[in-house]
N, C-alpha and C positions, 0 to 999 in steps of 0.2 A: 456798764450797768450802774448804774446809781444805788447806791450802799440801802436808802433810807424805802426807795419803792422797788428792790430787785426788778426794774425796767431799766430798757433802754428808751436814751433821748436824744437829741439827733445834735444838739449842738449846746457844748459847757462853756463855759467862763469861769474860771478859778482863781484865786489871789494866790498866784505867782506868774514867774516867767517860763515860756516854753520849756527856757533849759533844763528850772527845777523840776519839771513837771513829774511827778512820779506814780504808782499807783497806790502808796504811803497817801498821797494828798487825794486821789481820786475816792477811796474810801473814806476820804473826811467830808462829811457832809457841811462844816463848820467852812471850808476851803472854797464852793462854791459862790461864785457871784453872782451869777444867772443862767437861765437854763430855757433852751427854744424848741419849738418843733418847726420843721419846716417841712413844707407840702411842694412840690416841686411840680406836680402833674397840671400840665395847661388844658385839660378837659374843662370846661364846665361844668357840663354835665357832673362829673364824679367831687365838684371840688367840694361840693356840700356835704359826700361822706369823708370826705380828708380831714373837713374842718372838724366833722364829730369825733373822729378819731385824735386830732390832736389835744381838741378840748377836754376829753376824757383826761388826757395824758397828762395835760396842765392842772385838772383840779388834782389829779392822783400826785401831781409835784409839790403843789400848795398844801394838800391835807399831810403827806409826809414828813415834809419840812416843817409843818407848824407845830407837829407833834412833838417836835427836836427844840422847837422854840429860836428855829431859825426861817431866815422869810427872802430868800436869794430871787429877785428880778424872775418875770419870767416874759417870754415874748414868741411871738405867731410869724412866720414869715410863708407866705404862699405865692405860686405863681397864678394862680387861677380863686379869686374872691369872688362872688357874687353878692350882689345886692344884700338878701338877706344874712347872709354871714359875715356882710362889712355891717349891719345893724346891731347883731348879734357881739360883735366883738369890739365897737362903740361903747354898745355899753360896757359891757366889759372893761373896757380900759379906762373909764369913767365913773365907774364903781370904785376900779382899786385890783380888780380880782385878776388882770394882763399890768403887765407895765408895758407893755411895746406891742408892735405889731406893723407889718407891712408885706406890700404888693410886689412882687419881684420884678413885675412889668412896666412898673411907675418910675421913671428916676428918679423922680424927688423923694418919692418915701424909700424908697432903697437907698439912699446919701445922707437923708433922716434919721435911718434905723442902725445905717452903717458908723455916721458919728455918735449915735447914743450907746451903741456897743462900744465905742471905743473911748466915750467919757466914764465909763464903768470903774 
């Protein structure tokens, strides 16, 4: 559960190593590097309420963090996009307001999103 919005998030990035990993650093919201939701359901159909449900989750990470005067990566990873939620999150990440995002079914944007995790 993230200290700063009492929600859970589906995947952290924090500035240390596994090893250190503790729940000392997990209540530090200063500790965070980036923060993702991932949608994992291959409906179509449903993926457009996946997306509003994570987008939710993402401004609720943004508006937390901003309040702290800290601004930790944030990024969308789904197995099922459609059209208007890849426009949707275009701009988004062309605004400023996503830093990543990708399609789990694509392999270039999954090898994309998987080196940008890990230039972090």
């Amino acid at each position: 559960m993230l200290p700063l919005t009492k929600n859970n998030v589906d995947i952290c990035l924090f500035k240390c190593s596994h090893e250190s990993l503790s729940s000392e650093i997990i209540r530090s919201p200063e500790q965070y590097i980036a923060l993702g939701e991932l949608k994992g359901g291959i409906d179509p159909a449903g993926a457009d309420e996946h997306w509003k449900t994570a987008h939710s989750a993402i401004e609720r990470i943004k508006r937390a963090f901003k309040k702290s005067k800290l601004n930790p990566k944030t990024f969308f990873v789904a197995s099922a996009i459609e059209k208007n939620m890849a426009n949707e999150i275009w701009k988004l990440l062309s605004d400023g307001e996503l830093d990543n995002a990708a399609n789990l079914t694509d392999d270039q944007q999954l090898d994309c999103i998987a080196r940008w995790i890990c230039s972090l």
